[in-house]
VOGU-3710 file (C-alpha; in Angstrom, 3 decimals, decimal comma):
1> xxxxxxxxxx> 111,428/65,967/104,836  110,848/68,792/102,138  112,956/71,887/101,895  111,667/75,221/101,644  113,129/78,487/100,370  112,105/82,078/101,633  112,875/85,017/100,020  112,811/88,294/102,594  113,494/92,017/101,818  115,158/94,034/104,283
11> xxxxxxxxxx> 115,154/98,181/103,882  117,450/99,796/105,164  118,888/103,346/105,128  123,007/103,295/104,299  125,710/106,523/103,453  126,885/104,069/100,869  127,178/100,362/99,194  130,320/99,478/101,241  128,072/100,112/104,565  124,826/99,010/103,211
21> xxxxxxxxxx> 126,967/95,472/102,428  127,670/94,961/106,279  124,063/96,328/107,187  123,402/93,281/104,923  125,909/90,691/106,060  124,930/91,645/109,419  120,905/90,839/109,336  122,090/87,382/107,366  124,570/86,750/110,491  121,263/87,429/112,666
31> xxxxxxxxxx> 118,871/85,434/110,464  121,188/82,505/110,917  120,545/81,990/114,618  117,589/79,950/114,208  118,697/77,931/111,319  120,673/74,135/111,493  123,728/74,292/109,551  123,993/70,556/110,195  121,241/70,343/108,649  122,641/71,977/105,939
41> xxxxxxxxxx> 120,063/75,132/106,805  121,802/78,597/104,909  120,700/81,759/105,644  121,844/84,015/102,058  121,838/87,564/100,989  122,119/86,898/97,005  121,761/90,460/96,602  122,150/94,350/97,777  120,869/96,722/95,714  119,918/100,822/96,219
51> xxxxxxxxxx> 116,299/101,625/95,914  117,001/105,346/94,994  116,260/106,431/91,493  119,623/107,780/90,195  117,813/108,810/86,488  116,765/112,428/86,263  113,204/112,759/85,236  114,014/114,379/81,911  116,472/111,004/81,230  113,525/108,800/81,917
61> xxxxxxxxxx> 111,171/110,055/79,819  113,448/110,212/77,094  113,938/106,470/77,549  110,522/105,523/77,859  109,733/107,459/74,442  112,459/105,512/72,955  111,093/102,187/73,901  107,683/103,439/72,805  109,090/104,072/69,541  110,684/100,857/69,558
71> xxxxxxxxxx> 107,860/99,407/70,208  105,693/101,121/67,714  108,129/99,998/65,104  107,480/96,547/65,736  104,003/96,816/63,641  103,049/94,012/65,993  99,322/94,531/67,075  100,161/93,757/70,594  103,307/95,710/70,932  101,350/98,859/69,147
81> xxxxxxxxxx> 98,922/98,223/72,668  101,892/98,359/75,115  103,255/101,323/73,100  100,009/103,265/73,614  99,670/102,336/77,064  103,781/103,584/77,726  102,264/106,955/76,041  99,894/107,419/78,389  102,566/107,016/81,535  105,021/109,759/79,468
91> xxxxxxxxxx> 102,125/111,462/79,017  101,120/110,966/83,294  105,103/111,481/84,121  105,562/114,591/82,512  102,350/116,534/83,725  101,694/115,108/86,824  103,160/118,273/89,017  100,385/120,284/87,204  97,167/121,205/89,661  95,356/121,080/86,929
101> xxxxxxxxxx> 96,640/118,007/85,686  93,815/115,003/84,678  94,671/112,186/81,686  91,843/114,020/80,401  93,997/115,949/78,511  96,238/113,131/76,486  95,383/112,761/72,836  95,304/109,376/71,366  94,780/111,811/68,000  98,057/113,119/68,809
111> xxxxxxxxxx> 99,910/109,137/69,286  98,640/108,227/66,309  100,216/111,104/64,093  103,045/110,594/66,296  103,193/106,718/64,947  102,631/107,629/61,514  105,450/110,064/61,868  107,698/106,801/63,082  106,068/104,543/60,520  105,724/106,534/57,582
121> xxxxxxxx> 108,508/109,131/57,655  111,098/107,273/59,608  111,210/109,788/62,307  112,375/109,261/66,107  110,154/112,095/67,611  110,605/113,118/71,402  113,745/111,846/71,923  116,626/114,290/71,722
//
């Protein structure tokens, strides 16, 4: 007979990791109930992780220009794509709250002196 694995995602709200561990242990303990262990049927949680974002705004921007410069650096056509398109999401991220906001107003004029600045100059603009 084949096996089968399934993979489930539980949310849950927890005061901490210590609690949201039991929380965990404790819908594995239920999941087990209709499984065979002499069958050699396991029931797993492989992992527990917190789905709140602990970086401040500011700090993830600043990462996400310094991958974009990373990437930009590269002078590989493909990664010069990907570093455009993580320009645009700074670009989203950081003027978003406006009303008036639209991504009318991002400048691909203004990523490509920003590149040439990284290429040409050796800067590291927009990150500190």
């Amino acid at each position: 007979m084949p096996r089968y694995v399934s993979t489930f995602r539980a949310v849950y709200d927890a005061s901490d990791d210590v609690e949201a561990m039991i929380i965990a242990d404790q819908i594995r303990a239920n999941g087990e109930v209709d499984l065979d262990e002499d069958e050699g049927d396991t029931f797993e949680c492989t992992q527990t992780t917190s789905n709140t974002l602990e970086i401040q705004p500011a700090e993830s921007l600043t990462i996400l220009r310094k991958a974009r410069n990373l990437l930009i650096k590269t002078r590989i056509k493909q990664c010069f794509i990907q570093a455009r398109e993580l320009d645009q999401m700074i670009y989203a991220l950081q003027f978003r709250d406006a009303p008036e906001f639209t991504m009318a107003g991002y400048s691909y004029g203004d990523f490509m002196d920003l590149t040439s600045r990284i290429l040409t100059l050796g800067e590291e603009p927009d990150v500190g």
